[in-house]
C-alpha positions in Angstrom: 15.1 -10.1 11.2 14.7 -6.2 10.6 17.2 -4.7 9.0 16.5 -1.9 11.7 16.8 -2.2 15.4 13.7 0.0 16.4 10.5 1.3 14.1 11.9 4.9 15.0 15.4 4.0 13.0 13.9 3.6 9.8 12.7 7.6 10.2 16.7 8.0 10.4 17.0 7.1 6.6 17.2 9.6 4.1 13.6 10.8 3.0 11.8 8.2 5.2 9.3 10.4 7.3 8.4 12.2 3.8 7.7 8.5 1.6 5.9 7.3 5.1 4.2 10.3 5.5 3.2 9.7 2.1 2.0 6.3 2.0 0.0 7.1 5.2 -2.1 9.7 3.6 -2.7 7.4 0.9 -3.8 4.9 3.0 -6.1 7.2 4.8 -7.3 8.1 2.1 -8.1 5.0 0.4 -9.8 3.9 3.8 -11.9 6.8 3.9 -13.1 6.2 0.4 -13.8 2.6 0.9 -16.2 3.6 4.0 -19.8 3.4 3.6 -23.1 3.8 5.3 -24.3 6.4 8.1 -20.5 6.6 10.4 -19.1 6.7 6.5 -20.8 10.0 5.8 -19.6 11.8 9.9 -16.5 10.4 8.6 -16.1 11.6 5.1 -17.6 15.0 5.9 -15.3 15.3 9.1 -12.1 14.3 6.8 -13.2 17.0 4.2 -13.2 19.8 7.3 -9.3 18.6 8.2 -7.8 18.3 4.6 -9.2 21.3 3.3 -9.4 23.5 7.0 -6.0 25.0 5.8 -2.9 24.0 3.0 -0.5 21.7 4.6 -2.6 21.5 7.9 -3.2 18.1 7.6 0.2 16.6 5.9 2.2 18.8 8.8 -0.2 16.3 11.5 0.9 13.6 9.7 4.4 14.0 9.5 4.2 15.1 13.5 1.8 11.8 14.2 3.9 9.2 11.9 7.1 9.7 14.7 4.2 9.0 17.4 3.0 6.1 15.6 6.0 4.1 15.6 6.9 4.4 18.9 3.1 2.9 20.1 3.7 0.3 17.2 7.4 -0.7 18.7 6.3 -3.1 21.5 3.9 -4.9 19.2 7.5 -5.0 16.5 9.2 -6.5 18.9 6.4 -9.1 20.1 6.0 -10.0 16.4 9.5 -10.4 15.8 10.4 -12.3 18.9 6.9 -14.6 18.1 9.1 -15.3 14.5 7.7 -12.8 12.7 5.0 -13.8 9.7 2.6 -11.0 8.6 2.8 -8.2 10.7 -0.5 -7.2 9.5 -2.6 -10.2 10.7 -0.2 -9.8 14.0 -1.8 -6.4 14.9 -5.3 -7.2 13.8 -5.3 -9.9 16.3 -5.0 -7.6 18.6 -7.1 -5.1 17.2 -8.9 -3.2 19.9 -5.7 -3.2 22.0 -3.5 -1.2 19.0 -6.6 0.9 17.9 -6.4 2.0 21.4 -2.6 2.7 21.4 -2.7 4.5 18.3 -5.2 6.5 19.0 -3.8 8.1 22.4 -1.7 10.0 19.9 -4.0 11.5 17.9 -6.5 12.2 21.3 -3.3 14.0 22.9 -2.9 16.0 19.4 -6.8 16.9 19.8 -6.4 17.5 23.2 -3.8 20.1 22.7 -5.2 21.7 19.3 -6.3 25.4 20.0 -8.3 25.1 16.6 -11.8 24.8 17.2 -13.1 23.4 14.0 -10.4 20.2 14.4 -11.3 19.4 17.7 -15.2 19.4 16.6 -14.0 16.8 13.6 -12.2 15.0 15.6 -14.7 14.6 18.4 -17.8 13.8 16.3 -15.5 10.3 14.9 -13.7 9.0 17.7 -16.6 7.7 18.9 -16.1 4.8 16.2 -12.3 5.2 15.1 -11.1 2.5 16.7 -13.8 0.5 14.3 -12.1 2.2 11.7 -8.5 2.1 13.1 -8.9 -2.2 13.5 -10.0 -2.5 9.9 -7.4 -0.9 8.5 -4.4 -2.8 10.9 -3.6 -5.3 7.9 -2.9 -2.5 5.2 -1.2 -0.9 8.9 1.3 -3.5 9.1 2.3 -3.7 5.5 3.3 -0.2 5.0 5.4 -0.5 8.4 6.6 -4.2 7.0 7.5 -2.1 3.4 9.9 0.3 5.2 11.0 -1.9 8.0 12.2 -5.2 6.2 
């Protein structure tokens, strides 16, 4: 069992939102780099517009989005645990379109809100195909939440 009752408690812990905000930038980043073809290049370019639009603009949404995350992740925690647990990433890419979805409501209400012009242009010329991108990288997904969680 977790050593924590909810996704949300582990950003409690000393220097948790900072490490996971960490790891999730890294793991964003490593996606992004692994992407190839003709939605690689939208992608990559798009990425380049939000990490270098302005310093600390895009670790500041992903400290805000990381709180976000967990609470959309939480039911499919609790399913996982209550199913006996196993690898949380293979859990969430079986559900793949369902969690790409929930994630992403986060980061469409984020866009939604933004009063920057140049973000909302990035984001709205991928989210036609993040959720393609979002399921893919559910396995690496689940083992960072798994790292901090267990």
């Amino acid at each position: 069992m977790p050593t924590y009752a909810t996704l949300s408690d582990i950003l409690q812990s000393d220097g948790a939102l900072q490490r996971i905000t960490e790891d999730c930038r890294a793991l964003v980043d490593q996606e992004v780099a692994a992407k190839s073809g003709v939605s690689a290049t939208v992608l990559k370019a798009s990425y380049k517009v939000v990490t270098t639009f302005a310093p600390g603009y895009y670790e500041t949404m992903i400290s805000r989005i990381v709180p976000k995350l967990m609470e959309k992740l939480q039911p499919y925690w609790t399913q996982f645990n209550e199913a006996g647990g196993g690898n949380f990433g293979e859990f969430l890419a079986a559900r793949g379109s369902e969690v790409a979805e929930a994630m992403l409501s986060v980061t469409d209400a984020m866009a939604e809100r933004s009063n920057r012009g140049v973000i909302k242009k990035a984001y709205g010329a991928v989210r036609g195909s993040a959720a393609e991108h979002i399921q893919a990288a559910l396995p690496s997904v689940g083992a960072l939440v798994e790292k901090y969680a267990a």
